[in-house]
Structure formats: structure tokens, C-alpha cells
C-alpha positions as CSV (number, residue, x, y, z in Angstrom):
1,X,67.6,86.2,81.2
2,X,68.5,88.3,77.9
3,X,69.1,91.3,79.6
4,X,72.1,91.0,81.4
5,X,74.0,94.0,83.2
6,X,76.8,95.6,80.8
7,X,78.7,96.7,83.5
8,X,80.6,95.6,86.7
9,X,78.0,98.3,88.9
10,X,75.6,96.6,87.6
11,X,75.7,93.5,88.0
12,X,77.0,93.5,91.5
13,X,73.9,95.5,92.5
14,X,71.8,92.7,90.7
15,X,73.7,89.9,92.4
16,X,73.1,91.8,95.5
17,X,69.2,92.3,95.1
18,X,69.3,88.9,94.5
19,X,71.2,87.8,97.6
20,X,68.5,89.7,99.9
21,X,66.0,86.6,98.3
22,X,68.7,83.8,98.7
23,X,68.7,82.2,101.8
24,X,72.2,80.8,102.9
25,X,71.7,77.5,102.4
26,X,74.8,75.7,103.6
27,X,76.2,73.1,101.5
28,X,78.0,72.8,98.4
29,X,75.4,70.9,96.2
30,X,74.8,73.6,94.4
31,X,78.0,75.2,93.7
32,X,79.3,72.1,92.6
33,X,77.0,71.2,90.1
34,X,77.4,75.1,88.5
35,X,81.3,74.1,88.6
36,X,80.9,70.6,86.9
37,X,78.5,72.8,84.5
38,X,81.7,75.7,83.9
39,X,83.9,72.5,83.3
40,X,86.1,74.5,86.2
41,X,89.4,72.8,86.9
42,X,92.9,73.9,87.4
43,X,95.6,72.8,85.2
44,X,98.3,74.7,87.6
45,X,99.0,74.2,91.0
46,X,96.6,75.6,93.6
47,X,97.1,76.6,97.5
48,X,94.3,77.4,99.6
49,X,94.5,79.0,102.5
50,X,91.7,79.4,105.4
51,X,91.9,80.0,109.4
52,X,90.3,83.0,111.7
53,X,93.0,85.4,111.5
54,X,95.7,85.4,108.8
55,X,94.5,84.2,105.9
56,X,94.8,87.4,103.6
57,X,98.8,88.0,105.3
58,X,99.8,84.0,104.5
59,X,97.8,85.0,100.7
60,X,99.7,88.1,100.4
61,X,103.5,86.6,101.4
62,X,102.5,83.7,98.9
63,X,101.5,85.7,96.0
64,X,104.8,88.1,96.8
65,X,107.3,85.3,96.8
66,X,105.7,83.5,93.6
67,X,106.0,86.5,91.9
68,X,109.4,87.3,92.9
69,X,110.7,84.5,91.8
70,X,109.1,85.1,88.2
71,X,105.8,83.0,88.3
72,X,102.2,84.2,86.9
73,X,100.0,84.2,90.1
74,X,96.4,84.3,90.2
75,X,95.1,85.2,93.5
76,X,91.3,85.3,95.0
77,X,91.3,87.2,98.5
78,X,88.6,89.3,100.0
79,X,86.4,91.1,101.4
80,X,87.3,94.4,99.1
81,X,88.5,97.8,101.0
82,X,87.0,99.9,97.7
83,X,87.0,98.2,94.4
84,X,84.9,94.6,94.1
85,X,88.5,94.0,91.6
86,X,90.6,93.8,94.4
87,X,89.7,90.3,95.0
88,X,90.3,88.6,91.7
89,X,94.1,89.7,91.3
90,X,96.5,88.5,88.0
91,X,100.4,89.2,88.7
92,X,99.6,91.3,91.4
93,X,97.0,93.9,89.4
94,X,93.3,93.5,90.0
95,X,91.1,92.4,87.7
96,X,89.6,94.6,84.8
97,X,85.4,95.0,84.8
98,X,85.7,93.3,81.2
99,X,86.8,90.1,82.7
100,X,84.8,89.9,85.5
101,X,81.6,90.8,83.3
102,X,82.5,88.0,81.2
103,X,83.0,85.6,83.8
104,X,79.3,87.0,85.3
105,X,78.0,86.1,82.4
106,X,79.6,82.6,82.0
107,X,77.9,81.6,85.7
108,X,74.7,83.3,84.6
109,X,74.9,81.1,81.8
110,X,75.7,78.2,83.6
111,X,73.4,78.1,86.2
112,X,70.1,77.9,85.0
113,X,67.8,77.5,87.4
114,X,70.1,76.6,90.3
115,X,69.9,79.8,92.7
116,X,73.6,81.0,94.2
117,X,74.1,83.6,97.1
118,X,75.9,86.9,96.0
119,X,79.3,84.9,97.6
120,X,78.5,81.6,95.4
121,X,78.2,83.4,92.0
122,X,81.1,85.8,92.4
123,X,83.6,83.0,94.2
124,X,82.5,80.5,90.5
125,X,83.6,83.6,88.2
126,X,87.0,84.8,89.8
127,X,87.8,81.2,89.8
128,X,86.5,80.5,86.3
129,X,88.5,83.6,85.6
130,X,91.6,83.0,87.3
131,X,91.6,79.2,85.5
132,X,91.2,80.5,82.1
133,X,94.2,83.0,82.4
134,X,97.4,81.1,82.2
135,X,98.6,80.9,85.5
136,X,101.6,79.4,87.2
137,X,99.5,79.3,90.2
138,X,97.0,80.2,92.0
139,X,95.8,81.0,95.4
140,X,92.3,81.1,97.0
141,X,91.5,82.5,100.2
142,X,88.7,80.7,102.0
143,X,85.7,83.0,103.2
144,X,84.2,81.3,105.9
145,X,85.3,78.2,107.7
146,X,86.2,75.8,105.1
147,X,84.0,72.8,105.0
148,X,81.1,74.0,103.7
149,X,82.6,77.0,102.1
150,X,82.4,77.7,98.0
151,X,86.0,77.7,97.5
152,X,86.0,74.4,99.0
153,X,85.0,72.7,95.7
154,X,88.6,72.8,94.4
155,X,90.8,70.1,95.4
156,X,93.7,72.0,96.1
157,X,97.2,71.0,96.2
158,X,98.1,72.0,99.5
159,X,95.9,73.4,102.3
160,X,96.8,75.7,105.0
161,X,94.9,76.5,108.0
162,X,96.4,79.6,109.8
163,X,95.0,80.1,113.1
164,X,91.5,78.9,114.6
165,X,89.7,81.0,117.3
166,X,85.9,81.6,117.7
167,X,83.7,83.5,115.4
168,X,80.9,83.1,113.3
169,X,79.6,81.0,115.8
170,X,76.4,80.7,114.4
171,X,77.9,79.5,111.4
172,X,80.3,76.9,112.2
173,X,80.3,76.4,116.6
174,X,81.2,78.0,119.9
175,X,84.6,75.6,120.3
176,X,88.0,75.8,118.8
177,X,87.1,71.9,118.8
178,X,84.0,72.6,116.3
179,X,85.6,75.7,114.6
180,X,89.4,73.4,113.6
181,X,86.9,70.9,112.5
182,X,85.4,73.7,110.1
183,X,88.5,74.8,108.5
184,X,90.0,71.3,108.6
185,X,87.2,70.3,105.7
186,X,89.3,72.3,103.4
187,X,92.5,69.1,103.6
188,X,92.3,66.3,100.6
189,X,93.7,63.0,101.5
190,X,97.3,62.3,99.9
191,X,97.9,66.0,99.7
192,X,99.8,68.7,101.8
193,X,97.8,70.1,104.5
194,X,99.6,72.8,106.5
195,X,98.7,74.0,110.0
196,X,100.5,77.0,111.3
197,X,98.4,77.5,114.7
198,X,100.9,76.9,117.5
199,X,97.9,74.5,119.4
200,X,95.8,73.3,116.9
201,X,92.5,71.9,118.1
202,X,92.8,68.1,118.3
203,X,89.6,67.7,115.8
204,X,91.5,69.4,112.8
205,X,94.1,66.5,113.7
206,X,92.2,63.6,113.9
207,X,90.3,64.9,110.5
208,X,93.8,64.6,108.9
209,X,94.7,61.7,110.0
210,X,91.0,60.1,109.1
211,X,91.1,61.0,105.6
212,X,94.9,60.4,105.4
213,X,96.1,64.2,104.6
214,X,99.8,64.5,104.9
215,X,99.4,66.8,107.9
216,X,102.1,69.6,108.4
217,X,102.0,71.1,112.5
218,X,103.7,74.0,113.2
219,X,106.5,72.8,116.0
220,X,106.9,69.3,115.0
221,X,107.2,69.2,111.3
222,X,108.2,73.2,110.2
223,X,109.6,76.3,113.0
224,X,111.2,79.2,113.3
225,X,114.1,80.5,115.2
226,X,115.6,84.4,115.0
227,X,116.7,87.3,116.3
228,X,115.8,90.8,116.2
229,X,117.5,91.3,112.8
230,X,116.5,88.4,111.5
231,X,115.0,84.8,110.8
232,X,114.9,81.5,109.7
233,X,112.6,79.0,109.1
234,X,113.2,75.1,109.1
235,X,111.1,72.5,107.3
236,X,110.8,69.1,106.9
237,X,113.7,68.8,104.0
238,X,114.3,72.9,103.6
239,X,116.1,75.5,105.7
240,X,115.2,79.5,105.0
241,X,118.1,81.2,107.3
242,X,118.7,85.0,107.5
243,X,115.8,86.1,106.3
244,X,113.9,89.5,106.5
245,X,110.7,89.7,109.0
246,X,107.9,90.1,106.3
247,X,106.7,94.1,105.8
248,X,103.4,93.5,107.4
249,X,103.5,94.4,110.9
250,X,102.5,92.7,114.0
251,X,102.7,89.9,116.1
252,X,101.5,87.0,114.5
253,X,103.2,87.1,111.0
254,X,106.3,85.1,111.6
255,X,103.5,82.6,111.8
256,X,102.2,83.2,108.6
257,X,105.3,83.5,107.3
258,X,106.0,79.9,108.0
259,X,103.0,78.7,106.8
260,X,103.4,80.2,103.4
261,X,107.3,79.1,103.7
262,X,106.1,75.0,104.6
263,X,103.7,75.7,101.5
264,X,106.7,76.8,99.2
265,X,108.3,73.4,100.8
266,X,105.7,70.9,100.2
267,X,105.6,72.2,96.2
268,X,109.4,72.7,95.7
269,X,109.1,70.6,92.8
270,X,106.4,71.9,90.7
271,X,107.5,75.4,91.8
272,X,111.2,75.7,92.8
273,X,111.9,79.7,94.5
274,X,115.4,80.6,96.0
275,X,116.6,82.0,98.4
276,X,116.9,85.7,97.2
277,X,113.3,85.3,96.1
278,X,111.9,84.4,99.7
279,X,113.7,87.3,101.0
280,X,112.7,90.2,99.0
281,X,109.1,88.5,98.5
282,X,108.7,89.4,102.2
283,X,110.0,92.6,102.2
284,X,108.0,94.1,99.8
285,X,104.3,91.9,100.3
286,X,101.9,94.8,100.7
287,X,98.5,94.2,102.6
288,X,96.1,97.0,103.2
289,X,94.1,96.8,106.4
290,X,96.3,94.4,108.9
291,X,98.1,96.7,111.3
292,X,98.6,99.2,108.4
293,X,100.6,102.0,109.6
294,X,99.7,105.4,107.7
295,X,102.9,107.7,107.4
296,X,101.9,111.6,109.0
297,X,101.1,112.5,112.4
298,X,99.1,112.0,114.0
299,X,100.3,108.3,113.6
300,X,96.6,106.2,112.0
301,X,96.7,102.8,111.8
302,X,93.9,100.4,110.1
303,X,93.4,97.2,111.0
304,X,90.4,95.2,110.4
305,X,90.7,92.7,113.8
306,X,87.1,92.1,114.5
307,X,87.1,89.0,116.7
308,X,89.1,88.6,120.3
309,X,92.1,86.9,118.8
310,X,92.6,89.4,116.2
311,X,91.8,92.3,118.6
312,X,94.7,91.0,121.6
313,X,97.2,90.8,118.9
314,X,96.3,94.5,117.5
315,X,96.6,95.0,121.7
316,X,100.1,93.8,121.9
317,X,101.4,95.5,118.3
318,X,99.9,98.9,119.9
319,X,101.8,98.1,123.1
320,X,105.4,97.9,121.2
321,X,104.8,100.9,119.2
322,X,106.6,103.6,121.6
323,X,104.7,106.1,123.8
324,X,101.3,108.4,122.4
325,X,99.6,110.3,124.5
326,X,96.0,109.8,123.8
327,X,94.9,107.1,121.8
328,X,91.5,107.6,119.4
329,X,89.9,104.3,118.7
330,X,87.5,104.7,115.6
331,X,85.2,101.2,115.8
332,X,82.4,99.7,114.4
333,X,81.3,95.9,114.1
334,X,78.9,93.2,112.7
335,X,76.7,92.6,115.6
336,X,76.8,88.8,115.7
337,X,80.9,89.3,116.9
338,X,82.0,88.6,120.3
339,X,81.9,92.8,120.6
340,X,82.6,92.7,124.7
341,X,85.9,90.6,124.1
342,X,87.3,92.7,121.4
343,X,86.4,95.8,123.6
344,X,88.3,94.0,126.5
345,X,91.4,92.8,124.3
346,X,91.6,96.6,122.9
347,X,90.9,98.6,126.6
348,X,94.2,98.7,128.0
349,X,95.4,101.4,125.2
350,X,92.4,103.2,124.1
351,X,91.4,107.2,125.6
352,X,88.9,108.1,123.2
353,X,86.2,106.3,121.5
354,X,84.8,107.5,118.6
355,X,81.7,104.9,117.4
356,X,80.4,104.2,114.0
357,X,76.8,102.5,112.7
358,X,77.9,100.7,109.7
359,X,75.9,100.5,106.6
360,X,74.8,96.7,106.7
361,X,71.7,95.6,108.4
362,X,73.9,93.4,110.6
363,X,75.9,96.1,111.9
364,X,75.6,97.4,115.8
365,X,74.5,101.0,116.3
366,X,76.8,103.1,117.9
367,X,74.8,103.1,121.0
368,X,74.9,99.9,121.1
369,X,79.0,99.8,121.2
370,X,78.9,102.8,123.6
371,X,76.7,100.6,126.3
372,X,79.4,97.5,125.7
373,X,82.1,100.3,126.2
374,X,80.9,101.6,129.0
375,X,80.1,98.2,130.5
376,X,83.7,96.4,129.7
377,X,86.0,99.4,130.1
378,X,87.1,99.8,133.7
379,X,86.4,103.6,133.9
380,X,89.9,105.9,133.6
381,X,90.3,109.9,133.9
382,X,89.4,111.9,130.9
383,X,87.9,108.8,129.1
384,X,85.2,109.9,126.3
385,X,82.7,107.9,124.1
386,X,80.7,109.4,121.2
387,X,78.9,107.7,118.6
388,X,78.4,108.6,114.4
389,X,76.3,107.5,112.1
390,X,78.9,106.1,110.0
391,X,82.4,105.3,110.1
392,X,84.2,108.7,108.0
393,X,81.9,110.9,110.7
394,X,83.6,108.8,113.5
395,X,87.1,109.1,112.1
396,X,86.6,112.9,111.3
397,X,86.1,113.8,115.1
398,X,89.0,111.9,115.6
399,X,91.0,113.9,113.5
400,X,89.7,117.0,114.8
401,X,90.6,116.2,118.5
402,X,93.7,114.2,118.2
403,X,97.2,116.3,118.2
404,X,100.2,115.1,116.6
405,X,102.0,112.8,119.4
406,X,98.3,110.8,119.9
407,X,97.2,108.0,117.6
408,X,94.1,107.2,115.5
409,X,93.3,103.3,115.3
410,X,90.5,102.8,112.6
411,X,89.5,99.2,113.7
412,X,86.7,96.2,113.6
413,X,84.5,95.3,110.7
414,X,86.2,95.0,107.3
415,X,83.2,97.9,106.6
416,X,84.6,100.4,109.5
417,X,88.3,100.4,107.6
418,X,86.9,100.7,104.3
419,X,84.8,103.9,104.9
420,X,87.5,105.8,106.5
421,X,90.1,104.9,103.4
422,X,87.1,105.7,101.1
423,X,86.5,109.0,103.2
424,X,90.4,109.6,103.1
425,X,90.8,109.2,99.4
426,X,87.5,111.5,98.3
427,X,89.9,114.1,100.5
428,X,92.7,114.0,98.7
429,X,90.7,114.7,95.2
């Protein structure tokens, strides 16, 4: 093809028009023969990181800490909130169009005749990108499962799986059995592989064991103990004490935490990081998007928890925030998600629902969401449900109702959160 797109726009609006053509065709057949065609390889190490919830927090407290303690990191993380640059990320600033329209055009070139999904193409050019740039290190966050997943044709150093729960059931089963299985694809035999999920699912065990991975299990080979001032994590060899909780809020990122922290262990040779470093790298890690608390009242928060598991543990962070009168839920999801369980997980705190269509053909309509509302919600005084056309519409009504001791969560679908920061940030110009 001699006419390629000049421009980022464009070709992510051809990759796109293509992707509406490319059946998702599971296997990596294809992607590894573009890779062995790039000549793709690390010559740094390389973490990846995949499970149902916390993938983009354990990322994020990597990339912080690395950085902190002076190393080049390259980091691949997604879905994007605004910019498609915000998942190929040098020393913690995004990528420019330039580079990413050169590494287009290195797949394009690559490929020939071998057709790759919109996920496929872009996943081989951040990574060709990231390899060529003179990293320390790099980390790649796993998009869907792990197995069968693009990222999964690098042979990474040291594997993490964070959490496994049900979704994308269609994709990769309906157990946590199936699911750790999944995710578990991503271990190498000989090398680190990290599980930070309190009860992992016996399969992702007995994979590890099979291939002989040097399995790490939260409990029995890495913990944590603390305080409410503080923390510390102990390894196999290492001991963190007194150390900050990590910036991003919630629940579940002590967990994390010690995932990225066994990580850190397992690769103390190739990249030593002190103490100081692991303390102000998780005081400062930034992550838009997970239990992101917006300063100004009334108090927002986004957080993109779309499936049960993530949706209890925005529950319980809600619950520990201190009283609001009213709170405004602003939601929208994929409609292949277990929608009636995140309703359920999130009932016990919202008033008001204001419900969004998102723009994707796999979205739910609002109607849709108000019938599951109105069918898993026990009924409570004063209760309301209204549905938008898109997510800003939905957030604006919120705005417009809610008074400065009651609460605005912007949650679900990656989509719902971005279109109320894009909406936000077209307000401030």
C-alpha cells in the first residue's frame, strides 16, 4: 500500500475501518510471525503484568518506583482516557504521533499479507517502539486474559497476575478455574511468575508447576503487615518496612503494591532500587480512572470498575469515604458484562442514577441499564433513574442536581469515564 496515513488520526481511523473486517481470530500465529518479521526482542529486562482488576495500578507503582530510582522505563498500558499516546509511555511522557507513525508504518511494512485486528497492529508498534528506545525496562500490560493475548509473544522476565474474577466470559470461561488458567498462559518456565490474588484458582497453580515457573503466591512466598500509618512488605530474601500506602486509593492496592514490590525482588540484580526509592515511587504513582478523587465539591470520583469484583471494591472505598447525602451514579457499560452484579455490588450507596448509551456497538442502551436498575435495586425513598444518550449528557444532569455535600461517581466502561473527562476538559477551554 503506497499511500499510507501521514498522521496519527489517520491511521488509527484506517486501523479501525479495518478492524470492522477483521474477525478476532484467537491465536497468536499471526502476531508472531509479524514479530519474527520486525526482528522484535528486548535487550532490557521486561515485566508483564495481567489479571481482572489491577493491572494498570501494579503498571503504574512499577513504572513510578523504576523511575524514582533513576531508570529509563518504557511502559505499554491501556485502554486510553483521551489521547491513543497515553498507552505507549517513555519515562513517564506519552509517546509523540512521529514515533507511533513510524512504528505504523514498520508493522504495515512487515505484514504483508498477514491481516491483524486494530489490537494486534497497534500492541507490534508500541512494542517495536518501546524496544528500539533505550530502555532500562519495560513494562507491558496485558489486554485480555493472557494466553492467547498479543502481548503474550514476549517472553517476559517476570510475570504477574494480579487478581482473577469473571469477565469476558465469552472470551476466556465462566470459572475462576478457566479464567486463572487464561492469565496463567502469560508464565515462562525458569522464570519469575508472581501471583498477588489472596486465593488463586488452583489451575493457574498447577500451570506453574507444569511448565516449571518459579511461582511466587501472595501469603506463602511475599505479604504484608501495617498499620494505619504505614506498611511493610516481606519477600522471599527482601523486607520493605515503613513504607507509605501507595497514592492510588482504595481497597485493593496494598495488593498491588506487593505484587509490583515481589517483582522489584525477583529482579534485584539486574535492577537494584532502595529503600527511599520504593517509598516516594508510591507516593507520587499517578493513575487516572481507579478510584480517582476529583478536588471541588461536589466531591466526583472516576473509576472505570466494570465487572463485580471491581464494582464491590469501588462499594467498600465509597463506604470509607465519610458521610454525603445523596449519591449520583453516572454509568454506562459494554453489554457483554455481568451488568446485574455490578448494579448489585454498587446499590447499597447509590440515590440517583443518571444512565448513559455509549458510543460502541457493544454498549447497553440506557434503557437497558434502567430495566437491570430497576430489577436489582431493592426500591428506596426518593430513588430516581434517567437515561442519556451519552455519558457527558448523563454526567451534566448530575451536576445540575447534585449540591455540594452529595457525590458524583462517573463509573463502568473505560468509554463512560472517558467521555465525562473529555466533556470536563472541552469546559475548562
Amino acid at each position: 500500500m503506497s499511500n499510507l496515513p501521514t498522521t496519527l488520526p489517520a491511521w488509527l481511523a484506517l486501523l479501525e475501518s479495518r478492524h470492522a473486517e477483521t474477525v478476532i481470530n484467537m491465536g497468536l500465529d499471526r502476531v508472531l510471525a509479524v514479530k519474527e518479521r520486525l526482528q522484535l526482542s528486548f535487550s532490557c529486562p521486561t515485566i508483564m503484568v495481567a489479571g481482572t482488576n489491577g493491572k494498570g495500578s501494579t503498571c503504574s507503582m512499577l513504572e513510578s518506583i523504576l523511575m524514582r530510582a533513576g531508570y529509563k522505563v518504557g511502559l505499554y498500558i491501556k485502554p486510553h482516557f483521551l489521547d491513543f499516546n497515553e498507552r505507549a509511555r517513555i519515562n513517564g511522557d506519552m509517546a509523540s504521533d512521529e514515533t507511533l507513525v513510524a512504528a505504523f508504518n514498520a508493522v504495515e511494512a512487515a505484514r504483508g499479507d498477514i491481516s491483524l485486528t486494530y489490537f494486534e497492529f497497534t500492541t507490534l508498534a508500541i512494542m517495536k517502539l518501546l524496544s528500539e528506545a533505550g530502555m532500562d525496562v519495560v513494562i507491558l500490560e496485558v489486554g485480555l486474559g493472557g494466553r492467547l493475548d498479543a502481548v503474550n509473544i514476549i517472553d517476559a522476565d517476570v510475570s504477574i497476575v494480579t487478581s482473577v474474577d469473571i469477565d469476558h466470559t465469552d472470551y476466556l470461561g465462566d470459572t475462576r478455574e478457566k479464567i486463572g488458567f487464561e492469565k496463567a498462559g502469560i508464565f515462562r518456565a525458569g522464570k519469575t511468575a508472581i501471583c498477588s490474588d489472596p486465593v488463586p484458582p488452583q489451575a493457574l497453580i498447577d500451570h506453574a508447576n507444569t511448565i516449571g515457573a518459579d511461582l511466587w503466591l501472595m501469603g506463602r512466598d511475599f505479604n504484608y503487615s501495617g498499620d494505619k500509618q504505614q506498611w511493610s512488605y516481606g519477600g522471599r530474601g527482601q523486607r520493605r518496612n515503613s513504607l507509605a500506602y501507595p497514592s492510588l486509593r482504595g481497597a485493593n492496592q496494598i495488593l498491588n503494591a506487593c505484587a509490583a514490590l515481589a517483582a522489584l525482588e525477583a529482579l534485584k540484580l539486574e535492577l537494584p532500587v532502595g529503600a527511599q526509592e520504593v517509598r516516594t515511587g508510591l507516593v507520587t504513582v499517578e493513575l487516572p480512572g481507579r478510584f480517582q478523587v476529583l478536588p471541588g465539591r461536589p466531591t466526583t470520583i472516576f473509576d472505570v470498575a466494570h465487572n463485580p469484583h471491581a464494582a464491590s471494591a469501588l462499594n467498600q472505598n465509597l463506604g470509607n469515604m465519610g458521610f454525603h447525602r445523596y449519591t449520583y451514579a453516572v454509568f454506562g457499560s459494554m453489554q457483554d458484562k455481568d451488568i446485574d452484579g455490578v448494579i448489585a455490588a454498587m446499590s447499597e450507596h447509590i440515590d440517583h442514577w443518571c444512565l448513559a448509551t455509549l458510543p460502541s456497538p457493544r454498549s447497553a442502551t440506557a434503557s437497558e441499564l434502567a430495566a437491570k436498575v430497576q430489577t436489582v435495586q431493592p426500591e428506596r425513598d426518593e430513588r430516581t433513574i434517567n437515561v442519556f444518550d451519552d455519558p457527558a449528557a448523563a454526567y451534566a444532569n448530575a451536576v445540575s442536581r447534585a449540591g455540594e455535600d452529595d457525590r458524583i461517581v462517573v463509573f463502568g466502561s473505560f468509554l463512560t469515564v472517558a467521555g465525562v473527562m473529555a466533556a470536563r476538559k472541552s469546559s475548562l477551554h
